[in-house]
C-alpha positions in Angstrom: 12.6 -3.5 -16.7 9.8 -4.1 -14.8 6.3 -2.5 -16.2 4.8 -1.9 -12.8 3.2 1.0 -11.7 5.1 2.9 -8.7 2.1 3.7 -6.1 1.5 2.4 -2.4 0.0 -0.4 -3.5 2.4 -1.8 -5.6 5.3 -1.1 -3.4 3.6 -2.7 -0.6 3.2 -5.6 -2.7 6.9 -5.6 -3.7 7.8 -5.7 0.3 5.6 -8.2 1.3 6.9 -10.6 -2.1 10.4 -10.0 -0.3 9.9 -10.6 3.1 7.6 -13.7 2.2 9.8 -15.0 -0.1 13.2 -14.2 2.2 11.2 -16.3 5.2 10.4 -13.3 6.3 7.2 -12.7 8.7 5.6 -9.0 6.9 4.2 -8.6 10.3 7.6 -7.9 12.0 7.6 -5.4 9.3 5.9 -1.7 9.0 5.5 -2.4 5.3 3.2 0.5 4.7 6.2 3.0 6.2 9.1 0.9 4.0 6.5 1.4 1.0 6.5 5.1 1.5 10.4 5.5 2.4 11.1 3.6 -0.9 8.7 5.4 -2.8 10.2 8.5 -1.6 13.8 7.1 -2.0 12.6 6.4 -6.0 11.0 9.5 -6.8 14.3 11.8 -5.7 16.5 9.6 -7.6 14.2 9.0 -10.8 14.0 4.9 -10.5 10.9 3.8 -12.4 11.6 -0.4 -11.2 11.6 -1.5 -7.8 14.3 -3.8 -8.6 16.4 -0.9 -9.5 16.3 0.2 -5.8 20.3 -0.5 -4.5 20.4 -3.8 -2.0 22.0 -1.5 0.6 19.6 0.9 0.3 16.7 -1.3 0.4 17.7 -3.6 3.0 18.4 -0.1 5.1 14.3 1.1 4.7 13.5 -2.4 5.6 16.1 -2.0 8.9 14.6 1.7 9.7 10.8 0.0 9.3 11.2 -3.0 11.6 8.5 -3.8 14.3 
């Protein structure tokens, strides 16, 4: 498990890894609404690692948050 703090911050960080590291531009990205969404997502389902985040369901807040 990952020991990073879930907050804004960190969440953005964690999307703009992906997208970077997927040859993704973030700026084609709202990354500050994915963050949130995922936050949200997180907190109602009691997942304390972003990597514990279902593919599906992350790769949909990244669909709903596109530029």
């Amino acid at each position: 498990m990952n020991i990073m703090e879930i907050n804004m911050a960190t969440a953005q960080d964690y999307i703009n890894d992906y997208l970077t590291n997927s040859s993704m531009n973030p700026s084609d990205w709202d990354v500050y609404w994915a963050a949130s969404d995922m936050i949200d997502f997180m907190t109602a389902n009691n997942i304390e690692d972003y990597d514990d985040v279902p593919a599906d369901t992350f790769t949909e807040i990244l669909e709903n948050n596109a530029n």
